[in-house]
C-alpha positions as CSV (number, residue, x, y, z in Angstrom):
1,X,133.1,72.5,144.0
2,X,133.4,71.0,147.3
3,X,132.2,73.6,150.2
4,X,132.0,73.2,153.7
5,X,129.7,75.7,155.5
6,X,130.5,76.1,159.2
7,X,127.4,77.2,161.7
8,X,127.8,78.7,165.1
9,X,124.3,76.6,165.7
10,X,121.6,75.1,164.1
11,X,119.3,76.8,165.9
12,X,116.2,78.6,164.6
13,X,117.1,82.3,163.4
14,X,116.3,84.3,159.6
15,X,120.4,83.7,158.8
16,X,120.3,80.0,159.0
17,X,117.6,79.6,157.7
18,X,118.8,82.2,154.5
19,X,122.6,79.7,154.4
20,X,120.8,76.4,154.7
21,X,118.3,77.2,151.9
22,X,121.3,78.5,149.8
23,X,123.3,74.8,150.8
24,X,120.1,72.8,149.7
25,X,120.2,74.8,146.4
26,X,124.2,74.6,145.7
27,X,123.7,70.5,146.9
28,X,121.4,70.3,144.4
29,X,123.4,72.1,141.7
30,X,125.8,69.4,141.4
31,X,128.6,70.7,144.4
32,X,129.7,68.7,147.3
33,X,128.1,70.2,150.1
34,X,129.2,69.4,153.9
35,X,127.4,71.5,156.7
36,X,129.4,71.9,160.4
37,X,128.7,73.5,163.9
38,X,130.4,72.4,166.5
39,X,129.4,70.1,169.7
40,X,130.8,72.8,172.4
41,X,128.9,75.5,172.3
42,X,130.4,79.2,171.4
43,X,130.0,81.5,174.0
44,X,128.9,84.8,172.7
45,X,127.9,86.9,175.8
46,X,126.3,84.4,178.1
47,X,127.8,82.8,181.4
48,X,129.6,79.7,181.5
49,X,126.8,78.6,183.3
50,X,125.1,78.9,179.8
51,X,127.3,77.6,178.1
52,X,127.9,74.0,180.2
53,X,124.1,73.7,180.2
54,X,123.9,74.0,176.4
55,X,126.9,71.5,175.6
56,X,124.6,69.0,178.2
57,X,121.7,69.3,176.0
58,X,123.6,68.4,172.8
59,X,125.5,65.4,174.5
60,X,122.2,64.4,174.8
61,X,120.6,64.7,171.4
62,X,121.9,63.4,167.4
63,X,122.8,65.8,165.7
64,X,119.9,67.1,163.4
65,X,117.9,70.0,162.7
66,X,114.4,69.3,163.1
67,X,113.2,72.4,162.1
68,X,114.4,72.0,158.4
69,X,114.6,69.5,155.9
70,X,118.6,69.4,155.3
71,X,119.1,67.1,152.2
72,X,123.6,67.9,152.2
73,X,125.5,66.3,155.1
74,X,125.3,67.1,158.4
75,X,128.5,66.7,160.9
76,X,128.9,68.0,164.6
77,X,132.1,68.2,165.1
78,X,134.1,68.4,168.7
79,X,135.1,72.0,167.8
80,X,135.9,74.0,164.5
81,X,139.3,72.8,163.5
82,X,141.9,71.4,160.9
83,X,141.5,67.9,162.5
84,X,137.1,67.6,161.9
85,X,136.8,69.8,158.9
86,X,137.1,68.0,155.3
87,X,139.4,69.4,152.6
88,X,137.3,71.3,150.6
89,X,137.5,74.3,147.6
90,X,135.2,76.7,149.8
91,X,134.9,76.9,153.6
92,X,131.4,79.7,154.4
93,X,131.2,81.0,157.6
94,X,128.9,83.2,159.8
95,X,129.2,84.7,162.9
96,X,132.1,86.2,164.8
97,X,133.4,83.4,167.0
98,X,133.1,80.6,164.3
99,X,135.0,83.2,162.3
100,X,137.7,83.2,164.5
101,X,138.1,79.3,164.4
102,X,137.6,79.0,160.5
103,X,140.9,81.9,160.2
104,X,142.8,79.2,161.9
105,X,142.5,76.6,159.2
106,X,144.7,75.1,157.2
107,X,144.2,76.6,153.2
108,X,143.6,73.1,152.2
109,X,140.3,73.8,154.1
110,X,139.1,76.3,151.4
111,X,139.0,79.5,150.6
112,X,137.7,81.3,153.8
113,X,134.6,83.2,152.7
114,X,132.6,85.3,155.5
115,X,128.9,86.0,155.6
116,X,127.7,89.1,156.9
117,X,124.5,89.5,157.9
118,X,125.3,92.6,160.1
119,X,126.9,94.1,162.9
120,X,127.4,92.0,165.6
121,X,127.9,94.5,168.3
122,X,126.3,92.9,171.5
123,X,126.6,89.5,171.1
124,X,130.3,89.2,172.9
125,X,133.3,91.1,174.0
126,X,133.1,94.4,171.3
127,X,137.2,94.1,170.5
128,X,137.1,90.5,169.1
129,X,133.8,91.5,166.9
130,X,136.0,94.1,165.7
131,X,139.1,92.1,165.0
132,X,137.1,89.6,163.0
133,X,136.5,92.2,160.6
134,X,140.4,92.5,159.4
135,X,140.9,88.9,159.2
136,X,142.0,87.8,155.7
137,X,138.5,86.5,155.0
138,X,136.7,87.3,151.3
139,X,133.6,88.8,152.4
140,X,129.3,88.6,151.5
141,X,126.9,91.2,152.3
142,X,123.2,90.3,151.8
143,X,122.1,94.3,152.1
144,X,123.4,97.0,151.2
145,X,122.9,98.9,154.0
146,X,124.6,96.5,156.2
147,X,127.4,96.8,153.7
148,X,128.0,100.4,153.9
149,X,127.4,100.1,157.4
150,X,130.6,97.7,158.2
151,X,132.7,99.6,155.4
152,X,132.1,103.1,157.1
153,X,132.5,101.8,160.8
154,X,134.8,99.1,160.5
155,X,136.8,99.7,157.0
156,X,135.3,96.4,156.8
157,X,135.9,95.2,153.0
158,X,132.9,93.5,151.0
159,X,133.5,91.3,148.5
160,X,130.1,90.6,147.1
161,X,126.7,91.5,147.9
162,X,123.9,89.3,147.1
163,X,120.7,89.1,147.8
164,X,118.7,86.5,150.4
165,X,115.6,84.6,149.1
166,X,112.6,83.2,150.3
167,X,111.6,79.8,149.9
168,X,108.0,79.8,148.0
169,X,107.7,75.9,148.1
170,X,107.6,76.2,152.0
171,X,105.9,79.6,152.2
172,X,102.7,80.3,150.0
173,X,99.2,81.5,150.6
174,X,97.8,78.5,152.3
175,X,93.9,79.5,153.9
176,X,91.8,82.6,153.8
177,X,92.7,85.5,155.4
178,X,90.5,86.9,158.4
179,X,89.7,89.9,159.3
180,X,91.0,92.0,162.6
181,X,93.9,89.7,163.0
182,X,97.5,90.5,163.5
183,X,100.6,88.4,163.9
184,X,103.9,89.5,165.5
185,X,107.3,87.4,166.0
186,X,108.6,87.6,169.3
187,X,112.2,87.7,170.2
188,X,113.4,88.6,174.1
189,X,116.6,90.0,171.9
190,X,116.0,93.8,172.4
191,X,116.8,94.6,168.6
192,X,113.8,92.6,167.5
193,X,111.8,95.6,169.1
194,X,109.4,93.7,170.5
195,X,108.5,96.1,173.4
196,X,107.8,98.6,170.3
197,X,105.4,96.2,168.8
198,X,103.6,95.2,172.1
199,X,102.9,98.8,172.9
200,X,101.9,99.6,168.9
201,X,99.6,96.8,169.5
202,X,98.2,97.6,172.7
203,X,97.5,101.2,171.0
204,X,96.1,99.5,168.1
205,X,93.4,97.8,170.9
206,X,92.3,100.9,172.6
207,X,91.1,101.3,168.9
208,X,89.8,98.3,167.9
209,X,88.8,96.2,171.2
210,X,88.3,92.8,168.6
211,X,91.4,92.6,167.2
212,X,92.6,89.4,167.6
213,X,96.8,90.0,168.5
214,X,98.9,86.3,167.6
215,X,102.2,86.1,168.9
216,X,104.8,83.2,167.8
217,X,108.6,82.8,168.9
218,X,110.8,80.7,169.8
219,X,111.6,81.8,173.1
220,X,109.2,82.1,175.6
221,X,107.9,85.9,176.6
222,X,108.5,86.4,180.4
223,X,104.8,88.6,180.6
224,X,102.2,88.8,178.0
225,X,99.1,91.0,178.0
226,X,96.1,88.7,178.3
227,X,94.5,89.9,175.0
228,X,97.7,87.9,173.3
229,X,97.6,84.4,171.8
230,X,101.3,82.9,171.8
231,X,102.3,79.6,169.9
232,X,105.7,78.2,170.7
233,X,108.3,77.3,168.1
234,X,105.6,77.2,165.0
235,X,106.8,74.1,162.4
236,X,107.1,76.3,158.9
237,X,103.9,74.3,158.2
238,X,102.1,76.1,161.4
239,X,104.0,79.3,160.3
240,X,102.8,79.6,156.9
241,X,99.2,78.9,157.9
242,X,99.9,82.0,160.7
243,X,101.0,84.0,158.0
244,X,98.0,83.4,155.4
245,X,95.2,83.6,158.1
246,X,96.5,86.7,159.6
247,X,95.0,90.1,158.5
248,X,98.7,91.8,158.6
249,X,101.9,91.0,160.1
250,X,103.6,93.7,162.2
251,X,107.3,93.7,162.1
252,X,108.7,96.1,164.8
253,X,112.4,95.2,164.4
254,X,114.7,98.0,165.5
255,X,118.0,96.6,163.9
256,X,118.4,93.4,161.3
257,X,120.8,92.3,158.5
258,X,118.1,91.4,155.8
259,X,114.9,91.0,157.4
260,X,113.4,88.2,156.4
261,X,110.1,87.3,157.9
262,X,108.5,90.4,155.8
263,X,109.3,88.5,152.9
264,X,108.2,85.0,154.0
265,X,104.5,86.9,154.8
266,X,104.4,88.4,151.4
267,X,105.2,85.1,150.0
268,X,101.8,83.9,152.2
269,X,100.0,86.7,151.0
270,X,100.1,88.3,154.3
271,X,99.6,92.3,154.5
272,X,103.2,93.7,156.3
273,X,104.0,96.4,158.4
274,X,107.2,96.6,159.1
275,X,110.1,99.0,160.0
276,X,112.6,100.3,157.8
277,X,115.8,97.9,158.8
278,X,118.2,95.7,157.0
279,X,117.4,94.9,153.5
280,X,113.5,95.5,153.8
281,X,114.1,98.9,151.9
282,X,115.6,96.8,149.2
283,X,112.5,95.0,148.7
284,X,110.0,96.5,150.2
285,X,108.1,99.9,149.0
286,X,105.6,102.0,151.1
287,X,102.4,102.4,149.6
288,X,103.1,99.8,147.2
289,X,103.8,96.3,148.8
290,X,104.0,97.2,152.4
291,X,103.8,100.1,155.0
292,X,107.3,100.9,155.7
293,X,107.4,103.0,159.4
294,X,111.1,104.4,161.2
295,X,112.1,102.0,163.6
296,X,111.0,102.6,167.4
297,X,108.0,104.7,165.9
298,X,104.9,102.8,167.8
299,X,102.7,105.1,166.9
300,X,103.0,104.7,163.5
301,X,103.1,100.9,163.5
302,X,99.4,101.4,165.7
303,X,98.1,103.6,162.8
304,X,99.1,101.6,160.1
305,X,97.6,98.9,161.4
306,X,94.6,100.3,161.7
307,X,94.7,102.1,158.1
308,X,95.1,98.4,157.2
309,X,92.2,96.8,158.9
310,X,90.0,99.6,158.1
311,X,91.0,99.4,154.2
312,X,90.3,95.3,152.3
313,X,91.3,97.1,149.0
314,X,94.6,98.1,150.6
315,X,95.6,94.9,151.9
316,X,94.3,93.4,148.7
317,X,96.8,95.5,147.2
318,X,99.6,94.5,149.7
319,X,98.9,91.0,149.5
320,X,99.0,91.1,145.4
321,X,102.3,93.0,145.2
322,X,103.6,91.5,147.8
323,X,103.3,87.9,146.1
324,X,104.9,89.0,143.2
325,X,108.1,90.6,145.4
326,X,108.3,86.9,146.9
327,X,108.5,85.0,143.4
328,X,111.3,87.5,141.9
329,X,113.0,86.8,145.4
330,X,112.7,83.0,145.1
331,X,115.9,81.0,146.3
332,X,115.6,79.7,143.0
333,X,116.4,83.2,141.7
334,X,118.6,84.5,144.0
335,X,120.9,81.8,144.9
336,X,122.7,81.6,141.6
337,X,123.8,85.0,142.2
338,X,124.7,83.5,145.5
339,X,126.6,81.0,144.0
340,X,128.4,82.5,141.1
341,X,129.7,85.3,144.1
342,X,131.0,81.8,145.8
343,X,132.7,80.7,142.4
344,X,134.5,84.0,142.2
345,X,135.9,84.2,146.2
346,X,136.9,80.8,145.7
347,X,138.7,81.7,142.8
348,X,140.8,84.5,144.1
């Protein structure tokens, strides 16, 4: 087949990440694979302001994603439209407004297939999320919550659910883990919860005074507490070795489509906390291969935590189970699913 998968950005986030592991895999499966995100810059909810500063830093730079290795074609094109975009069997998109450009094509374009990760709601005007959602699209879900979700709110109709994977070639156990040591992603987006997990952790301190608290995003935290360590935009090679050193990882996330730095810490061995969002239910069990808390709920994240710390046979436990959920997770294993649901849009 010949797809084209269109991109708001390339920029860091769990949902590129999940479609450009799935394009590797399809490139490498025999189809013709063309990635695409466009050179001006969609707006979502920021200012123009935003938005002319953004298209100056791409005039400036090739166009390339330097925090993954890409191995199917890469084009930046002026904007999303009939004139830059290849005839092809399949055109995949995510996110709202490169939704709205991909309904515009021509058929000879593809068959227009949508990936949902989850409700967008906050990241632009609310009536043009919406409207996205009855275009004549053929639709993926990658959680079943998510899926329900749009179909309840929205009488948004899912084609296929699938499952995301985790890439175990990139993320594996890779140095010994240390004691007293927890790792959090930060994200200034207020649905990562990070304000949760910053006050779990500074609970989780009034405890244990030693704990050593790491912090990694890739946007910069406007105030820290001292007693935190941050490292800026982590390569995956920097990342894993976070995740395999660290004594847990605490995942405070108030809302998420699938979830997927749980998944890449089980794959490192890494004990996880996390809260019960997105697809994390689908993969990950309390008691067995994680500690699964409600979102918003600091004071459980704090005393999971500690149960953790105070417990080597429990994260022992953690760490084996949780290996074994990464390798039955595998891109290898899920993206044929992902592929054959691809086959059958495409198809009609």
């Amino acid at each position: 087949m010949r797809i084209t998968i269109v991109l708001p950005f390339v920029n860091l986030t769990g949902g590129i990440r999940i479609v450009l592991q799935y394009a590797n895999w399809l490139l490498d499966a025999g189809h013709g694979v063309t990635v695409v995100y466009p050179l001006w810059p969609y707006r979502y909810h920021f200012g123009r302001r935003d938005q002319l500063s953004e298209f100056g830093r791409a005039c400036r730079s090739a166009p390339r994603i330097d925090w993954f290795d890409l191995r199917c074609r890469l084009v930046r094109v002026p904007r999303v439209s009939n004139v830059f975009l290849p005839c092809a069997d399949a055109v995949i998109v995510t996110s709202w407004p490169a939704v709205r450009d991909v309904a515009r094509l021509h058929h000879s374009r593809g068959a227009k297939i949508n990936l949902l990760f989850h409700d967008e709601t906050g990241t632009g005007p609310q009536h043009r999320i919406r409207r996205t959602y009855g275009l004549p699209f053929r639709r993926v879900a990658f959680s079943a919550r998510v899926q329900a979700e749009l179909q309840e709110r929205f009488a948004c109709e899912i084609h296929e659910r699938v499952s995301a994977g985790v890439d175990t070639g990139v993320f594996f156990p890779d140095g010994a883990s240390t004691d007293d040591t927890v790792l959090m992603l930060y994200h200034d987006d207020p649905r990562k919860g990070a304000d949760d997990g910053i006050a779990a952790l500074a609970l989780l301190r009034a405890r244990r005074p030693n704990v050593e608290v790491r912090m990694c995003g890739t946007v910069w935290p406007r105030t820290l507490p001292p007693w935190v360590r941050f490292d800026f935009r982590p390569t995956d090679d920097e990342m894993r070795r976070l995740y395999s050193t660290s004594s847990a990882l605490l995942y405070p996330s108030r809302y998420e489509g699938f979830g997927l730095p749980p998944l890449e810490a089980m794959a490192c061995g890494c004990p996880v906390v996390t809260t019960d969002v997105g697809a994390v239910a689908e993969f990950a069990s309390d008691g067995c291969n994680a500690s699964v808390v409600p979102p918003r709920d600091v004071g459980a994240m704090a005393d999971r935590l500690d149960a953790l710390l105070a417990d080597r046979a429990l994260r022992t436990k953690f760490s084996n189970n949780g290996l074994k959920t990464a390798r039955r997770l595998d891109v290898s294993n899920t993206a044929p699913a992902f592929e054959a649901a691809v086959r059958r849009l495409a198809a009609g």
